[in-house]
N, C-alpha and C positions, 0 to 999 in steps of 0.2 A: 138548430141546424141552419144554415146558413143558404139559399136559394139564389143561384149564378142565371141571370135571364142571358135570353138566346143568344141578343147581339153580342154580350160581355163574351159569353164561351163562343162565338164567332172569331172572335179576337185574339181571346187565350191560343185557338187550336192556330191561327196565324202565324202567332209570336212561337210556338213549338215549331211548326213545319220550318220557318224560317231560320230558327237554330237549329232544325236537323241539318238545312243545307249548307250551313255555315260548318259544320261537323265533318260532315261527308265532305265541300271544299281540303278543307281543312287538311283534312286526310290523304285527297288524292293528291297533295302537293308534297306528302313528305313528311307529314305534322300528325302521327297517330294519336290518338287522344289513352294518355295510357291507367288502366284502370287503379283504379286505389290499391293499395294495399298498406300494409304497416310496417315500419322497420326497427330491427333486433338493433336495439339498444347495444352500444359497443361495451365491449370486453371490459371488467374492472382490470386496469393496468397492474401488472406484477411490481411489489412492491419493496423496496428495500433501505431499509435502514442503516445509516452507516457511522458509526461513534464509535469515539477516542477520547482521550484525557488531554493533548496536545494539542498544541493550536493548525489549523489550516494554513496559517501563512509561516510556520516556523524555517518554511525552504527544505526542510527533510522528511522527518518521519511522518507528521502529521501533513505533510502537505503534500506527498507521495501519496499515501491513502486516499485525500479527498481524492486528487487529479485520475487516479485509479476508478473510483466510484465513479463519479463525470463522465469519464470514457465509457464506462456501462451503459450510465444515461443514455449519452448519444447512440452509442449502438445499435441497444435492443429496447428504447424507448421506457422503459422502467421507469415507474414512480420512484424517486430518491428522496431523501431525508437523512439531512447531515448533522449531525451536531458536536464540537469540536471544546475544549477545556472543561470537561466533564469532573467534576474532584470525585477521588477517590470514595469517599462513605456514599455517592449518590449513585455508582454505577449501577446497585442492583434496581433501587428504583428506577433510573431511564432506560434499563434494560424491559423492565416487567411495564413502563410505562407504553414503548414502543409496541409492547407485544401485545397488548391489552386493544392498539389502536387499530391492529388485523394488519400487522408488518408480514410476508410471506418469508425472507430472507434479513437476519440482521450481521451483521458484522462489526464486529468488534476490535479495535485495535489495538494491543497492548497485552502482555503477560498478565497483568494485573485485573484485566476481565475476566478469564478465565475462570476461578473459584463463583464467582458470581451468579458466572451465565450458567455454570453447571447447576445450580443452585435453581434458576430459576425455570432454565427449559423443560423441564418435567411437566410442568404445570399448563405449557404449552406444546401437546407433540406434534401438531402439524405447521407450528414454525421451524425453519431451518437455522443456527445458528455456527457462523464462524468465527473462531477467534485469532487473529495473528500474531504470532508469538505464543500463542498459548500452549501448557501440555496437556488438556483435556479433552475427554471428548465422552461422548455420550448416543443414544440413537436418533437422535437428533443436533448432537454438535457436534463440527467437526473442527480440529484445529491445525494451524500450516505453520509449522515452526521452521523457519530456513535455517541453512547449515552457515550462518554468518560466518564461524569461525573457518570456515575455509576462505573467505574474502579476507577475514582480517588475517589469515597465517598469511597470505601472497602479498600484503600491506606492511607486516611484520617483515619479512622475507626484503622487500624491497628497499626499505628504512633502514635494512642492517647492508643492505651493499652499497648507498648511497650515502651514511653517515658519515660523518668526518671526527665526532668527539668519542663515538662507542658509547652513546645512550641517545635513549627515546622514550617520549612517556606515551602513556593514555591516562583518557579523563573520563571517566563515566557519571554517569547520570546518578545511578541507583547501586546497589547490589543486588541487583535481579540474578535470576539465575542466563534470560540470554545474555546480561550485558557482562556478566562474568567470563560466559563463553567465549567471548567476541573476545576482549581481554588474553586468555590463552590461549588463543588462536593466534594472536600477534604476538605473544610472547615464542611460541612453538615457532613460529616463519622466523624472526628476527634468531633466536640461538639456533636455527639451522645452519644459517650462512654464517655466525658470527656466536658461536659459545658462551663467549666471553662477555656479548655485548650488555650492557646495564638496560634495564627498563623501569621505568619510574611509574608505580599506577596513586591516582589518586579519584575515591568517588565522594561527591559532592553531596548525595541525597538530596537532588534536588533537579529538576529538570528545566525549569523555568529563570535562570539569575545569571545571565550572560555575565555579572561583574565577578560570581564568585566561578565560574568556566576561567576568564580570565587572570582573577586569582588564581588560582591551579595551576593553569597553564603558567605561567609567570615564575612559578616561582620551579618547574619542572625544568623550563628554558635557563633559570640562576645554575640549576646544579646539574644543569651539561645537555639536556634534552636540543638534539636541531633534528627532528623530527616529533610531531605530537598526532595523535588519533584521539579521536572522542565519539563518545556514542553518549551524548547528553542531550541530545534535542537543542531547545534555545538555549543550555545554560552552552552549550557546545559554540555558539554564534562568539562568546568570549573568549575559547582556545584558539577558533581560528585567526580572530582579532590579536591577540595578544601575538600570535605568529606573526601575522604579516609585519607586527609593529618591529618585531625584532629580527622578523628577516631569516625566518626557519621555517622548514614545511610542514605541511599541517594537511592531514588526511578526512577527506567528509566522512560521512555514514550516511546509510540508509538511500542518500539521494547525491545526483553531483551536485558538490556544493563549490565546485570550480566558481564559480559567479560572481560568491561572497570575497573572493578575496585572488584574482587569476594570478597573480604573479606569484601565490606563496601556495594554496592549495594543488598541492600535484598531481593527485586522483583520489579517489572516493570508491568504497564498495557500494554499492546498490542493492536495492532489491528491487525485483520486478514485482509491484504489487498490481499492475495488473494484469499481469498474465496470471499472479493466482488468483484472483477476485473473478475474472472469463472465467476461469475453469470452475471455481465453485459456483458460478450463477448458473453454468449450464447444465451445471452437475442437479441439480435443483429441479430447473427447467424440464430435465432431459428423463428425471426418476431415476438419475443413478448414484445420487447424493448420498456417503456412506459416512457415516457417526465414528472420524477415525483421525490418527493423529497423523500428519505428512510430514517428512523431514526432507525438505527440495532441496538442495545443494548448488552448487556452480552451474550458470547456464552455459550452455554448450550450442545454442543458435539453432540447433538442431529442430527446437519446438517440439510441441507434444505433451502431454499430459506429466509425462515420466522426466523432461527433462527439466533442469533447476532454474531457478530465479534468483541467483545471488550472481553478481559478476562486475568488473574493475571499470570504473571509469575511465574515458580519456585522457590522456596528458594535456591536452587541449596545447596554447600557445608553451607550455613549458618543456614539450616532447623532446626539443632540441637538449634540454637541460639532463637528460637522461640517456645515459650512455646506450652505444648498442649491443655490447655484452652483456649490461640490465637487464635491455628488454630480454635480448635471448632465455637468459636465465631464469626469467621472471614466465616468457610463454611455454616454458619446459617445464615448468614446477605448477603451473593452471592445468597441462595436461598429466601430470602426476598423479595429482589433486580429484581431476574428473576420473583418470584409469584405476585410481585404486590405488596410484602405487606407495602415493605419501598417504596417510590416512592423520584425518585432523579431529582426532576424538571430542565427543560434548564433554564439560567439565564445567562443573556449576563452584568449586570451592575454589576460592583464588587460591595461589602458589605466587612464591617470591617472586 
């Protein structure tokens, strides 16, 4: 034990009274002295994962999506994880890999996840999983398949009132069953206004080869096409090339792709990927996320859970190139389209 003599604890009791009054100063100027305590560790951030097979910067489908997921981010502060040109035999691994890491939300972009994630989310039921474009669903997945083919019949539609030869092609990516749809959707628009009109379809199997998009395209342009559509991703960046080269219009997907090429792209259907990506985060968020499949159609501005996310691009600088009995025709057949009154059925088996 240790023995403190007098004058020492004379000292000590000095040096305290002296920072009491340095305390009390202290205090009566404004400066409380505030007592300790400990602070709640923050919140683990809600987490969400976001993969596709397609690249981020393709300017359409996969680049729609990320720009989609981003806006989440900034939003509502969400941990995000992206990862983009994912091959086909690896989906179920970076699906089960993501999920394994304690992802709360993953989404998935493409048809072709679908079978996967059904596959895998079982094993997971307190993650959430979306797929786009998918037809599955499960109580724990849900999927948002848009009514493209109503975009691409008003595309078709418009292609048959503005042609000059009485043909148009399309160029697909795949034979998926949406990119089929999309396909009959533009054939349904285009022999509305024009019976007779010829449509040229060609798919590529292959999403990635803007030279063989180009082939395609090229050789639909030989045999009378001055309108072309494609739902190919990057090999699509080829159809619209090949267009501008020859001086024929050429329709985007998925995203406006007016950019890639303004003097020859006309308008583009869209899809608002994130108005549905909002809606499923909150849905999540909120406990009211239901294991189910959605088919959103035309949006209508209107907003809301119920209303669609598919809808036409601007004419941008070509508006003038587009007559005004077009347009007429073209925003009477959009409200058709939204009222019921033209119905633009799914159709996964192509027809002539």
């Amino acid at each position: 034990m240790t023995i403190i003599g007098k004058e020492k604890a004379i000292t000590c009791l000095g040096i305290v009274a002296a920072v009491a009054v340095v305390l009390v100063v202290a205090a009566g100027v404004g400066h409380p002295i505030q007592p300790y305590h400990s602070y709640a560790q923050p919140a683990t951030p809600f987490k969400v994962v976001f993969v596709t097979d397609a690249k981020f910067n393709d300017g359409g489908w996969g680049a729609v999506g990320f720009n989609a997921t981003q806006a989440m981010k900034s939003k509502y502060g969400v941990a995000l994880t992206s990862a983009d040109s994912i091959a086909i035999p690896d989906i179920a691994a970076t699906i089960t890999g993501y999920a394994d890491a304690g992802a709360n939300l993953i989404i998935a972009q493409g048809f072709q996840w679908g079978d996967p994630v059904v596959k895998v989310a079982p094993t997971y039921p307190d993650i959430k999983f979306v797929v786009m474009t998918g037809l599955v669903n499960a109580s724990n997945v849900a999927s948002i398949y848009p009514m493209q083919q109503q975009g691409s019949f008003l595309l078709g539609a418009l292609a048959a009132m503005m042609s000059k030869t009485g043909a148009i092609g399309f160029v697909g990516g795949e034979t998926y069953p949406n990119i089929i749809n999309i396909a009959e959707g533009y054939k349904q628009g285009a022999r509305l206004i024009n019976p007779n009109i010829k449509v040229l379809s060609t798919y590529l199997h292959d999403f990635n080869n803007p030279a063989k998009g180009k082939e395609a395209a090229l050789a639909q342009i030989n045999s009378g096409a001055d309108f072309l559509l494609h739902v190919a991703d990057t090999s699509g960046h080829g159809v619209i090339e090949a267009a501008a080269g020859k001086g024929v219009y050429a329709f985007g997907a998925v995203a406006d792709q007016n950019k890639l090429a303004p003097n020859t792209v006309l308008t583009s259907f869209v899809i608002d990927m994130g108005k549905a990506y909002d809606q499923a985060y909150k849905s999540v968020k909120d406990g009211t996320f239901v294991g189910k499949l959605t088919k959103p159609g035309i949006e209508t501005g209107k907003g809301g859970p119920g209303d669609g996310i598919v809808y036409l691009a601007p004419f941008h600088s070509l508006d003038t190139k587009v007559p005004a009995n077009v347009k007429a025709k073209l925003a009477q057949l959009t409200q058709d389209v939204i009222s019921g009154k033209i119905q633009v059925p799914e159709r996964t088996t192509p027809t002539a």
